[in-house]
C-alpha positions as CSV (number, residue, x, y, z in Angstrom):
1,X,78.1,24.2,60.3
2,X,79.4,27.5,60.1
3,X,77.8,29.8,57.4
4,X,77.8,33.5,57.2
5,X,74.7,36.5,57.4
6,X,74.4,36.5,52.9
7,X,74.1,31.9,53.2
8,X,71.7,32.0,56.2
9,X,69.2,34.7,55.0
10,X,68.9,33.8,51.4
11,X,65.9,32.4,51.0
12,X,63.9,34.5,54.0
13,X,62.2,36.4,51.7
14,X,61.2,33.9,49.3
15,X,59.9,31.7,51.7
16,X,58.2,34.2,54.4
17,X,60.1,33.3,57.2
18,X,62.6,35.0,59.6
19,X,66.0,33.7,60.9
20,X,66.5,34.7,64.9
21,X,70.1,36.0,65.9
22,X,69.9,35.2,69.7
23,X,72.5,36.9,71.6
24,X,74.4,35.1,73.7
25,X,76.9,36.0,76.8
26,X,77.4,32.3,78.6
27,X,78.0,28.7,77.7
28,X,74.4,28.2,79.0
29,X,72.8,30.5,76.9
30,X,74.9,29.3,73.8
31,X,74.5,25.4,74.2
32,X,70.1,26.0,74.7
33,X,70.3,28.3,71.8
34,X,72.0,25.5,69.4
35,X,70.2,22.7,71.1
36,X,66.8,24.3,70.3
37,X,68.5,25.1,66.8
38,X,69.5,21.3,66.0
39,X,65.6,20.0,67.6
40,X,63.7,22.3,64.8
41,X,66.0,21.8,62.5
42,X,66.3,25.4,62.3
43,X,69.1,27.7,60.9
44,X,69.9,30.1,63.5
45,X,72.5,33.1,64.4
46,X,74.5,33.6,67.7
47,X,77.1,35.7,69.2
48,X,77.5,39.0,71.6
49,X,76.9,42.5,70.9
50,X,79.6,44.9,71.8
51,X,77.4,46.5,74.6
52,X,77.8,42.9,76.1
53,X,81.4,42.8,76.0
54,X,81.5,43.7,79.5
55,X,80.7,40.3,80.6
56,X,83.8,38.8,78.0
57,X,86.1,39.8,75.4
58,X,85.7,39.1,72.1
59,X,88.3,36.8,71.9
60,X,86.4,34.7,74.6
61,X,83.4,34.9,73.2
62,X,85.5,33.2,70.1
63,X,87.3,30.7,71.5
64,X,84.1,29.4,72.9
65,X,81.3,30.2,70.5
66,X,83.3,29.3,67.2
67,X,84.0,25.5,67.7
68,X,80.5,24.8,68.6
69,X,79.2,26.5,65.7
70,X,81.3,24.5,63.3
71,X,80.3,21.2,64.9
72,X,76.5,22.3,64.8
73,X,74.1,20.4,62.5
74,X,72.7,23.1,61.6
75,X,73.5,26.4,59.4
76,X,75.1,28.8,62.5
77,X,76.0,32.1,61.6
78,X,78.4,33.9,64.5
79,X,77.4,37.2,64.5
80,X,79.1,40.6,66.4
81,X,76.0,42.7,66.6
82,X,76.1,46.5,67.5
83,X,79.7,47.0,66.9
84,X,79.8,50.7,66.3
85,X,83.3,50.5,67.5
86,X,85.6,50.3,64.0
87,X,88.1,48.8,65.2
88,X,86.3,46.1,67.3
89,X,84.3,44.9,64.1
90,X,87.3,45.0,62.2
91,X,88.8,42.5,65.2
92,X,85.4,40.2,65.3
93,X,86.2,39.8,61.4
94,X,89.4,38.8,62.5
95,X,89.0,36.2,65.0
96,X,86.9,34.2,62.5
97,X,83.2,35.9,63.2
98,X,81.1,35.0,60.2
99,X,78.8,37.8,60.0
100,X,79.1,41.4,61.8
101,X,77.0,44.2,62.1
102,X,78.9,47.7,61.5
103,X,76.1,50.3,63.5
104,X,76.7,53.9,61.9
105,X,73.2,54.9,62.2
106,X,73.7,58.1,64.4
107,X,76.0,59.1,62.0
108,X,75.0,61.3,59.3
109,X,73.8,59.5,56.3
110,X,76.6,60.3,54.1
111,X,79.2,59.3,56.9
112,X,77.3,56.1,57.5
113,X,77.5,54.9,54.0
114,X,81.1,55.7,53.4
115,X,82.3,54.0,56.8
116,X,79.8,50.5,55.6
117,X,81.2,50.6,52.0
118,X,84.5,50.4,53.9
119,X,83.8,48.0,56.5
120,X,81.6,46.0,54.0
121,X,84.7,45.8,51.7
122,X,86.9,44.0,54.7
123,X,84.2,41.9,55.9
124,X,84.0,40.3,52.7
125,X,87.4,39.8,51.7
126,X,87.3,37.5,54.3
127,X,84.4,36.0,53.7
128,X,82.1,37.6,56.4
129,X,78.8,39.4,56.0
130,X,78.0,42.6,57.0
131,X,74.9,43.6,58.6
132,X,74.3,47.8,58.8
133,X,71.3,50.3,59.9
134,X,70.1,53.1,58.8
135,X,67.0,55.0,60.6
136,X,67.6,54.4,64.4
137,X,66.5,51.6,66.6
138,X,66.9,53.3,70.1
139,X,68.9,52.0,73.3
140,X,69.4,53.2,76.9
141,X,67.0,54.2,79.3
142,X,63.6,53.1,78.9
143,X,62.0,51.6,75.8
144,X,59.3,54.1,75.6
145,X,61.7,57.0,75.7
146,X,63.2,55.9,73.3
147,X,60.2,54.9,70.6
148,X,59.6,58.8,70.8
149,X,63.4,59.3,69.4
150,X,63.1,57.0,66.9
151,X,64.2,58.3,63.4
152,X,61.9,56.3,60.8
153,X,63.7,54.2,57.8
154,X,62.9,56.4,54.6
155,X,62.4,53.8,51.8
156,X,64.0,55.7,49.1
157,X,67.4,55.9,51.4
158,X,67.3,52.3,52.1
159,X,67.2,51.1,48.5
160,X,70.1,53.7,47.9
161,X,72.4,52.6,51.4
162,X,71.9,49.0,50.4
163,X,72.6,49.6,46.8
164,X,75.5,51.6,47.8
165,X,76.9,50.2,50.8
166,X,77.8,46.2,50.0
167,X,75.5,45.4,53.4
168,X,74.2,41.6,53.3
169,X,71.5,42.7,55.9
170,X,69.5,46.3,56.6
171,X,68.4,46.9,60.1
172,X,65.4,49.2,59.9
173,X,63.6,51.2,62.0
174,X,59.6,51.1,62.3
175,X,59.0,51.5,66.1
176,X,60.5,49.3,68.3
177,X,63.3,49.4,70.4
178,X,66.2,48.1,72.3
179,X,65.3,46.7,76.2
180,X,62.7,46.0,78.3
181,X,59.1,47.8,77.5
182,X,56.3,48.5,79.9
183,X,54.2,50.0,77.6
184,X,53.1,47.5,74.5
185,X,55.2,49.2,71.4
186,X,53.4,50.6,67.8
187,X,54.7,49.3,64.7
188,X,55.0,51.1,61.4
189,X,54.0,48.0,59.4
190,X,53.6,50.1,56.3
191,X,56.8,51.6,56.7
192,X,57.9,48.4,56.5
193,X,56.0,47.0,53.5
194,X,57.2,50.2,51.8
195,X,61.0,49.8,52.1
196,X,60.8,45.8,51.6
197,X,58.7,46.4,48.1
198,X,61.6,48.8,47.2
199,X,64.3,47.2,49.0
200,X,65.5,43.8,48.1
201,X,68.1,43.4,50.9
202,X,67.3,41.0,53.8
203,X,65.5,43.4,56.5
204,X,66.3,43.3,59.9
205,X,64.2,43.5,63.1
206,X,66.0,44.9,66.0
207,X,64.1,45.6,69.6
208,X,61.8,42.8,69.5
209,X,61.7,41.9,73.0
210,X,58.0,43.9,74.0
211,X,56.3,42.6,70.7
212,X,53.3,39.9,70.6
213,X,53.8,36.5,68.7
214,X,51.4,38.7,66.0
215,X,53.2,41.3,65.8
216,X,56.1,39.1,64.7
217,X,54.3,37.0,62.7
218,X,52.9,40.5,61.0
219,X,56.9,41.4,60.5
220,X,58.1,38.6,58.3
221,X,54.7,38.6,56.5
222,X,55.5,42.4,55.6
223,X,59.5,41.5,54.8
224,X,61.4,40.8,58.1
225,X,64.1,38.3,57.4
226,X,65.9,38.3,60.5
227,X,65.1,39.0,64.1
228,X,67.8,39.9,67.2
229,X,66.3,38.5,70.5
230,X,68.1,38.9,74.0
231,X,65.6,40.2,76.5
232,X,63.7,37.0,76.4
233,X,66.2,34.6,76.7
234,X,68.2,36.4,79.7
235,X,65.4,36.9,81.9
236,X,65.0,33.0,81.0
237,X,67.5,32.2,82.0
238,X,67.5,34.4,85.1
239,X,64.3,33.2,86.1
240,X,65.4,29.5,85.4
241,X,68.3,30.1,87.8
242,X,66.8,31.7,90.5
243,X,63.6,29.8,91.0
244,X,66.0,26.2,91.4
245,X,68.8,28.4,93.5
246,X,68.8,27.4,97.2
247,X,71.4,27.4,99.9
248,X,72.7,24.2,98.8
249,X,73.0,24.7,95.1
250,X,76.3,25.7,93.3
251,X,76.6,26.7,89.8
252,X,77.0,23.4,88.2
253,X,73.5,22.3,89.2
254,X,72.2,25.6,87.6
255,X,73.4,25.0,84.5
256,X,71.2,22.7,82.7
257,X,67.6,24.0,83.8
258,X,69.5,27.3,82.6
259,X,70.0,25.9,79.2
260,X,66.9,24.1,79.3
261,X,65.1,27.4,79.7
262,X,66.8,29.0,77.2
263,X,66.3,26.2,74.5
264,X,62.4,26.2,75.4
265,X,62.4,29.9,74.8
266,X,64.4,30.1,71.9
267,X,62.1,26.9,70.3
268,X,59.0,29.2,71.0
269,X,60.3,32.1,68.9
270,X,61.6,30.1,65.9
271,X,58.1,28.4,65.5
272,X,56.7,32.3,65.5
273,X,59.4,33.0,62.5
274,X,58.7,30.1,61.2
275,X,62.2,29.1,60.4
276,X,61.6,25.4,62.3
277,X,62.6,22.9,59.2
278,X,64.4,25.7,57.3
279,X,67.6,23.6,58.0
């Protein structure tokens, strides 16, 4: 079934577990993602971000992720994450996205909370949550690079940006970041115990992909309520694809040990939020 960000999180905190938003760019990744989801019996949130709008438009991504959604047996949340593009998170609210995520974070703070409140305002007129960041999770280039520009959440200016903005979800920054580490990333677990004691907004992990099944485990325990994963599940599927390819293999052979490797993955990281039987 077909719930938004505010429905899906509500109870995270309460009950010390996380909900993962696994982005999603193929009918592969989408169906393993929901089949996992349906298995545990967990609540779970799909959907592209707009740096993987490359691969289809949003409207695609729509037309295909939407109906399945709705038919789940589970609470689905279809999420636009990363949309620092107005007008594109403005469109995903459109087409019938149930959550989004409006990413002003290298905006000054001022200019980040105005352009939320706005975005927020929209979102929920329709009846979409809205997902926003403050701090700054870095992206591009290499994940160590870009740990050392990291710009720490301040607890006082979350409690006021969620206060103040309308957001349904806080993204947070506390030393991690986007892509593929080779270096095992440092967490600011006070940091984070500090803004969720003062902040009672669902908190929101992003750049997950280099942590340990501890150090995720250590995020919900000190307030995480929802986790984006990617990395794991593409070079899943990747992996999964190429290791069956030979010369006489076509596409449609791939495509359930893709899916199959991408439920199996996705499986592994609910049991670590603990959001298996949250359904």
């Amino acid at each position: 079934m077909l719930v938004n960000l505010q429905e899906i999180l509500a109870d995270t905190r309460q009950k010390h577990y996380a909900v993962g938003l696994f982005n999603c760019v193929t009918l592969e990744m989408t169906k393993g993602i929901l089949a996992a989801a349906e298995e545990l019996r967990s609540p779970v949130i799909i959907g592209p971000a707009e740096s993987l709008l490359t691969a289809a438009t949003l409207e695609e991504y729509a037309d295909m992720m939407l109906g399945m959604a709705r038919r789940a047996a589970v609470p689905v949340a279809l999420h636009f994450d990363h949309g620092f593009t107005p007008e594109l998170v403005a469109r995903a609210i459109d087409l019938g996205f149930s959550s989004v995520m409006y990413d002003g974070s290298m905006l000054p703070f001022e200019e980040n909370l105005r352009r939320t409140r706005d975005m927020a305002a929209k979102a929920h007129e329709a009846g979409c949550s809205l997902e926003a960041e403050i701090g700054h999770v870095g992206s591009n280039g290499s994940a160590e690079d870009d740990i050392s520009r990291t710009v720490y959440t301040d607890p006082a200016d979350a409690v006021r940006f969620a206060g103040e903005s309308g957001c349904d979800a806080l993204a947070v920054a506390i030393g991690t970041a986007h892509g593929v580490y080779t270096q095992t990333p440092v967490l600011n677990l006070d940091c984070l115990a500090r803004i969720a004691a003062a902040c009672p907004t669902p908190l929101v992990l992003h750049g997950g992909s280099g942590l340990s099944d501890e150090d995720f485990r250590a995020c919900v325990a000190n307030g995480i309520s929802k986790v984006n994963i990617f990395t794991h599940n593409n070079l899943a599927a990747a992996r999964a694809a190429n290791s069956h390819f030979n010369q006489s293999t076509g596409a449609f052979e791939l495509m359930p040990v893709i899916t199959e490797a991408v439920k199996r993955e996705t499986m592994h990281h609910m049991r670590v939020f603990g959001s298996d039987g949250k359904a």
